[in-house]
C-alpha atoms as one frame of an Amber mdcrd trajectory, in Angstrom:
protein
 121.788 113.638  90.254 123.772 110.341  89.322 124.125 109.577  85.909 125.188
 105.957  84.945 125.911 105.356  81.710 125.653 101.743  79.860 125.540  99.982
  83.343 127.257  96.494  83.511 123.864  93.593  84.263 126.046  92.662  87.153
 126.142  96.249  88.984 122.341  96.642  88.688 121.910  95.638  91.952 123.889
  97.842  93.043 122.675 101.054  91.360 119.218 100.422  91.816 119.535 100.067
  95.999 116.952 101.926  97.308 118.092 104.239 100.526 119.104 102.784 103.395
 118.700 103.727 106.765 120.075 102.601 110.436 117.724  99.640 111.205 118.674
  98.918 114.005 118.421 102.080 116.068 114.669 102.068 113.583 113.549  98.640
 115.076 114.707  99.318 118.870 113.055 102.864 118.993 109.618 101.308 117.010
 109.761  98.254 119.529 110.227 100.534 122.464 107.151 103.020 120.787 104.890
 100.018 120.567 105.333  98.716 124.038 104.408 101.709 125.611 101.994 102.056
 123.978 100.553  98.487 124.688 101.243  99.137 128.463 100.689 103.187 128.595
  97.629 103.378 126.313  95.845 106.987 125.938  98.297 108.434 128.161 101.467
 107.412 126.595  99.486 108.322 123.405  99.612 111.864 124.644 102.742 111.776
 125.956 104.228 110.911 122.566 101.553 113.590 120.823 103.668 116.361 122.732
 106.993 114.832 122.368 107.064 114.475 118.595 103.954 116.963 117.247 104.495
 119.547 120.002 100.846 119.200 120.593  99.479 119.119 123.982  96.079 117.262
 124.082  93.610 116.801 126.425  92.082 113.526 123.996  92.463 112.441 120.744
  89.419 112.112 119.317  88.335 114.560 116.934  85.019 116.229 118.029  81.821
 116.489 115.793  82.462 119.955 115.830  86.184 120.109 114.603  84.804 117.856
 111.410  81.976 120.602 110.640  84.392 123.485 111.045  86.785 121.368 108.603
  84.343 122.160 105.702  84.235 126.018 106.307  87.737 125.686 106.628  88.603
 124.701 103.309  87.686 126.556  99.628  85.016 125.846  97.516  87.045 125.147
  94.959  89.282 122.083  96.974  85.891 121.183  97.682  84.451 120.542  94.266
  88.203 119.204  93.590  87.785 116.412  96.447  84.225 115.236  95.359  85.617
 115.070  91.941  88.460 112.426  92.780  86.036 110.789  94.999  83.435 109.997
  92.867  86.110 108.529  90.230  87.650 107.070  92.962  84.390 105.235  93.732
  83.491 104.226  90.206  87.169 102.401  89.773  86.695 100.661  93.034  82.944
  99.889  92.338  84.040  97.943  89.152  86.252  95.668  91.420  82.844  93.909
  92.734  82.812  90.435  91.758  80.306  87.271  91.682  81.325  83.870  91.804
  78.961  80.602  90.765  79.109  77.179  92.634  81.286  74.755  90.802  80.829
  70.994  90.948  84.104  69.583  91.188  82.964  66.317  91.012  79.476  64.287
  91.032  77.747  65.962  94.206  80.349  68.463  95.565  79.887  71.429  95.111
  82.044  74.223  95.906  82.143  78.681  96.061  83.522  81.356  98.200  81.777
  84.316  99.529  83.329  87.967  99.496  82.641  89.216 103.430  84.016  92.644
 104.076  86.507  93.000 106.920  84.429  94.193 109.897  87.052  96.797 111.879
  89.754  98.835 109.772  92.627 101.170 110.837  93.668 103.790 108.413  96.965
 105.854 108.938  97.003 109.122 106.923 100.683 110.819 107.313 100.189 114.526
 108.168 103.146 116.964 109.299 104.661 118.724 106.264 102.059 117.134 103.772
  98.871 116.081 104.909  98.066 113.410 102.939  94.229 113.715 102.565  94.152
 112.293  99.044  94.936 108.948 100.875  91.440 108.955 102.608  89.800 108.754
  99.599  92.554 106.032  98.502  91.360 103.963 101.491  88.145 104.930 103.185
  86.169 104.392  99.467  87.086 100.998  99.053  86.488 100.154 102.647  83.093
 101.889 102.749  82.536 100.254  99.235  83.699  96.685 100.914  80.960  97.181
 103.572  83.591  97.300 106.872  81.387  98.325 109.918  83.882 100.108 111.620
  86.538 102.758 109.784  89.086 103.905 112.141  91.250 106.592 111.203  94.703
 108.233 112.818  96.669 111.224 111.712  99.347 113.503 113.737  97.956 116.816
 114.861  99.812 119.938 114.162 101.641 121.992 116.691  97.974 123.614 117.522
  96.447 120.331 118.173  94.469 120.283 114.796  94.178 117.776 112.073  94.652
 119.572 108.391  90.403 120.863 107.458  91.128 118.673 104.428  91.335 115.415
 105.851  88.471 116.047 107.930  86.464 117.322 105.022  87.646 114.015 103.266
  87.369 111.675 105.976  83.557 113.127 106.623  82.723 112.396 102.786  83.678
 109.183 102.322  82.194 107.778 105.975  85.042 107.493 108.256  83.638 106.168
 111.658  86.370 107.379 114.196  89.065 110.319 114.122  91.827 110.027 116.220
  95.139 112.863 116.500  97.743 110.471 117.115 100.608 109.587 114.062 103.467
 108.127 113.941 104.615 104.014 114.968 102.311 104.850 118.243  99.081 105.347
 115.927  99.863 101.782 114.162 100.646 100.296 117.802  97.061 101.856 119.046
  94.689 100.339 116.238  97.205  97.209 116.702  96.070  96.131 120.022  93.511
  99.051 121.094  93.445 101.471 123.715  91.083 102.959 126.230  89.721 105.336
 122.976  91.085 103.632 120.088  89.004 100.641 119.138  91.331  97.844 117.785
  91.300  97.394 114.503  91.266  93.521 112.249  93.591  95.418 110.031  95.625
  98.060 108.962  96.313 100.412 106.074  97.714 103.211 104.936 101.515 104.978
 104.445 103.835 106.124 106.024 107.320 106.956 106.774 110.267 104.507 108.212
 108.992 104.465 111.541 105.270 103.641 110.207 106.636 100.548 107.899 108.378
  99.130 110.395 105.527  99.446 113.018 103.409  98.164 110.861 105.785  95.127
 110.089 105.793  94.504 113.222 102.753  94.245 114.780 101.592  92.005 111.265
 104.198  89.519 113.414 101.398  89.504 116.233  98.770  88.244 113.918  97.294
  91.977 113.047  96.671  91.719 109.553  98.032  94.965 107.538  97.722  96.079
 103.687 101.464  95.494 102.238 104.972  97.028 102.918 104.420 100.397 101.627
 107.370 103.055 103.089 108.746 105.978 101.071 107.633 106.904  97.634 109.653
 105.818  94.589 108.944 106.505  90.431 110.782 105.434  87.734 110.122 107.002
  84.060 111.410 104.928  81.097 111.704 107.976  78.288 112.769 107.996  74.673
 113.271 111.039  72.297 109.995 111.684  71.935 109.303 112.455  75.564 108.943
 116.311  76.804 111.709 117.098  78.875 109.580 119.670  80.792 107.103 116.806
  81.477 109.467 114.030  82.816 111.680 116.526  84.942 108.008 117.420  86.841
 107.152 113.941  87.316 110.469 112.913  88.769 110.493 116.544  91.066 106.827
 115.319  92.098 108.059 112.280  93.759 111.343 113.643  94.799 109.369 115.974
  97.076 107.661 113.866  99.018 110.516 113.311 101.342 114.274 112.949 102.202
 113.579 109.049 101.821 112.174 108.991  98.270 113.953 107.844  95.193 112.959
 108.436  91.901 114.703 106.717  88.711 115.070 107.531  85.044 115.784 104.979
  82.617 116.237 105.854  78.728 118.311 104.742  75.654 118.847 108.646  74.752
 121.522 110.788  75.805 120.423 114.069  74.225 116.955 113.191  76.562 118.373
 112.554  80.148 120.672 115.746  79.466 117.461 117.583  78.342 115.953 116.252
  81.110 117.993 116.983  83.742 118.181 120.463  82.756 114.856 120.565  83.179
 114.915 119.487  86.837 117.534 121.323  87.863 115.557 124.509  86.647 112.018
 123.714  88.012 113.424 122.420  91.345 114.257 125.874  92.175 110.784 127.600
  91.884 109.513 124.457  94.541 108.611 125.484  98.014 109.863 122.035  99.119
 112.961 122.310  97.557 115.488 121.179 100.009 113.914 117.972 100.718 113.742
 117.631  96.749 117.235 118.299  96.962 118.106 115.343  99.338 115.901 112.861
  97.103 117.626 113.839  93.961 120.901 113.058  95.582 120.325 109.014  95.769
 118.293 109.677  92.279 119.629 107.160  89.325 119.295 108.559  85.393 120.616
 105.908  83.479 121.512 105.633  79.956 121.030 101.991  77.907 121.634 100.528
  74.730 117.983 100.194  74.018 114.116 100.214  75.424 113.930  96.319  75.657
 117.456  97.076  78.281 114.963  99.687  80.039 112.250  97.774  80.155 114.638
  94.909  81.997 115.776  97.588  84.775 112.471  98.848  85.111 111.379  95.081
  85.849 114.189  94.111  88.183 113.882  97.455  90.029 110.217  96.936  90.770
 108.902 100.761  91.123 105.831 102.022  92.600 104.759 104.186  90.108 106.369
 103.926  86.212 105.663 106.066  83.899 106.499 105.421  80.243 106.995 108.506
  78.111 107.977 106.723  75.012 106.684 106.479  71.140 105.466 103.006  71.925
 103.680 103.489  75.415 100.839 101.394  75.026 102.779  98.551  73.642 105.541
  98.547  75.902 103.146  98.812  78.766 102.359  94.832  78.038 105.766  94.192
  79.104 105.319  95.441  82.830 106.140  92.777  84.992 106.495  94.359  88.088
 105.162  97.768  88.871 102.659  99.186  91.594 101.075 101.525  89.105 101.980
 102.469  85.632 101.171 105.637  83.785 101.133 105.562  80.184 102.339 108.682
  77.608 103.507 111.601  77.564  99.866 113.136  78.860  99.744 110.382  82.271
 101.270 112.178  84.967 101.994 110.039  88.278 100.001 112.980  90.043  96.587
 112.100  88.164  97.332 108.280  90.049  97.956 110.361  92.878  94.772 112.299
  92.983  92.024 111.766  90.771  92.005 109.139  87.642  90.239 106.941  90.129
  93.151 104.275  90.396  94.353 103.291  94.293  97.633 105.335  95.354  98.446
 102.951  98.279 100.845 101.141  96.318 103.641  98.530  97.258 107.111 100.532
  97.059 110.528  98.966  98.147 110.497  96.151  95.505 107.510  94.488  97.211
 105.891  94.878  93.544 107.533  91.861  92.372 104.730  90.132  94.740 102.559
  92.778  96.071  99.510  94.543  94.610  98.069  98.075  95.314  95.327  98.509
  97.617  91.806  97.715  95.866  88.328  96.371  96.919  89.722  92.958  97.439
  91.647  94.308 100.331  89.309  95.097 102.609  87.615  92.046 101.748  88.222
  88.280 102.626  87.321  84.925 100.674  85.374  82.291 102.532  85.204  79.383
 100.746  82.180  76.816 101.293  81.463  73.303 100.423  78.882  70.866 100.022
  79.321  67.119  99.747  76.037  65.301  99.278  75.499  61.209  99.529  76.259
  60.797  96.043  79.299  63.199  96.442  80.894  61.080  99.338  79.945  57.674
  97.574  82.460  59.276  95.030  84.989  60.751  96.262  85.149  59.122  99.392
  87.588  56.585  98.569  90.020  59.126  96.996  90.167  60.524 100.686  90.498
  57.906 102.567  93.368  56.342 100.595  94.815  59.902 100.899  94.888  60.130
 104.657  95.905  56.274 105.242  99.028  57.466 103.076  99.483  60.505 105.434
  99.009  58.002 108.413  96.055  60.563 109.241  93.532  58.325 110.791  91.297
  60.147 111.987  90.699  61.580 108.916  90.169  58.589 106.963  87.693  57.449
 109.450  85.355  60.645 108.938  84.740  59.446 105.691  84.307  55.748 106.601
  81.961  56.219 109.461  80.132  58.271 106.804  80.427  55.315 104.012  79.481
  52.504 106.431  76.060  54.202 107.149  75.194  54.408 103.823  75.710  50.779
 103.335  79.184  50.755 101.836
């Protein structure tokens, strides 16, 4: 674990890097993954199933029977847990519906937009070491919520040729349409641009690791729409003395052990905390079944000591996390100074797990410093604006001169005579 104490404003940049990885051998490999798979389709799909899962398929869609199994598969007790988070899950989202009135804009125009859910979307839910299948609720609610006709969903199969029960059992409850066993850059390259199996998707969703990101990225350069950069996991905790040691040392571990690739940040004008603290880690880290790859994260971890909150509060900002939690005395009021943040968790009692789970907020959330511009997934992504208007006689009579003297200035003719034409035959 790095410890930085009273960092200079000018190495900030510096210290708050995120990990950094060999792009280039990243983007030739993901270009090389998504051509194949462009040219290749289900076969090359399979192909890639049994090179990187160790899973030799005979298809990839998950049968009816393989979801009912799922739910026999799985204990009571996860079960009850799921429909919990789901259902608060659903209420959050449901809250995000919206209704907007006509506005005249001037004397006879009138002007609204329309919410229209995105007919065909792509979900990727990582699997491997940690089947994500909180993630389907994260994403298959608000679609389902959004109205989308078509719910497409891709996961790796284990070395058996299974998905994880619990994403089934998930992906069943909220109203997935399709199941596919494919993960990886080749699943984002198959909802992409489609395959003999895999319908083709308007856009795409869901996290992932390097390979995923930059898949995604890339096919978003071929006009396929996707939900935001969102790569490895990241949380930063701004803590004070009156913080539980215990508490923030779990938080950071529970990010740390998502993977090799996550970073996770603490920020706090105490001392006598981050050593508390880091105590604290280095003692529950040990009792973690995912240790080592906890291990890896905490070595490109940052616990940095400043002058004062307002200083954390600035770092916090300029780093941009994912997830923040705030563990100090004054939570709720230094929550109104979040600038940039994909999801903030406020007190001593807000773990980054109940975000993660079940408080009902989205977990898709931008990571990388995309949250100086990017939001989390909610309703409004799976949904797109139309806007409509409605120019009557009156409304062209008035602002039809404004227009045309606008488009002779842009030596737009054309334009200016689609108002004229229009002027003329009412006499003017």
């Amino acid at each position: 674990m790095n410890i930085i104490k009273y960092p200079d404003q000018k190495d900030l940049p510096e210290i708050l890097k995120r990990p950094v990885f060999e792009t280039d051998f990243l983007e030739s490999t993901v270009k090389n993954i998504i051509n194949r798979v462009q040219t290749g389709g289900d076969l090359t799909l399979l192909e890639f199933n049994e090179k990187f899962d160790k899973a030799k398929l005979e298809t990839l869609r998950v049968s009816e029977e393989e979801v009912k199994e799922a739910s026999t598969l799985i204990s009571d007790k996860l079960k009850a847990a799921i429909e919990t988070a789901a259902a608060n899950v659903r209420k959050f989202h449901e809250g995000q519906r919206r209704s907007e009135q006509p506005i005249e804009t001037s004397v006879g125009v009138n002007c609204w937009r329309k919410s229209v859910a995105i007919e065909k979307v792509g979900i990727y839910i990582p699997g491997g070491t940690a089947p994500l299948f909180s993630t389907v609720l994260m994403l298959g609610i608000p679609a389902a919520i959004a109205g989308s006709k078509e719910i497409v969903l891709c996961t790796p199969p284990g070395a058996d040729g299974k998905v994880a029960p619990a994403i089934l059992f998930t992906a069943e409850l909220v109203g997935v349409s399709k199941i596919f066993k494919v993960g990886g850059a080749q699943a984002v390259a198959a909802m992409a641009y489609g395959t003999e199996s895999i319908p083709k998707v308007d856009k795409i969703f869901g996290p992932g690791n390097q390979y995923v990101t930059a898949a995604k990225q890339m096919v978003s350069m071929d006009g396929v729409a996707i939900d935001m950069p969102a790569g490895p996991s990241e949380l930063a905790v701004i803590a004070d003395n009156s913080c539980d040691p215990e508490f923030v040392a779990s938080d950071l571990l529970s990010q740390a052990e998502h993977g090799k690739d996550s970073q996770v940040v603490l920020i706090s004008p105490n001392e006598e905390a981050i050593e508390a603290i880091v105590k604290a880690v280095a003692a529950q880290v040990e009792d973690l079944p995912r240790k080592e790859i906890a291990y890896e994260s905490l070595e490109h971890s940052k616990f940095i000591l400043v002058k004062d909150i307002d200083e954390a509060m600035n770092i916090s900002n300029a780093y941009a996390p994912e997830h923040l939690i705030l563990a100090t005395e004054d939570a709720v009021q230094l929550a109104e100074k979040v600038i940039n943040a994909g999801s903030v968790f406020i007190g001593n009692y807000s773990p980054e797990s109940a975000g993660d789970y079940a408080s009902g907020t989205n977990h898709t959330l931008p990571t990388n410093g995309a949250a100086r511009a990017y939001s989390g997934v909610s309703l409004d992504s799976f949904m797109k604006q139309i806007t409509f208007q409605q120019v009557t006689e009156e409304g062209i009579k008035n602002l039809g001169p404004a227009i045309e003297a606008m488009a002779e200035a842009e030596l737009l003719q054309a334009h200016k005579n689609a108002v004229t034409l229009r002027l003329k035959k009412l006499g003017l």
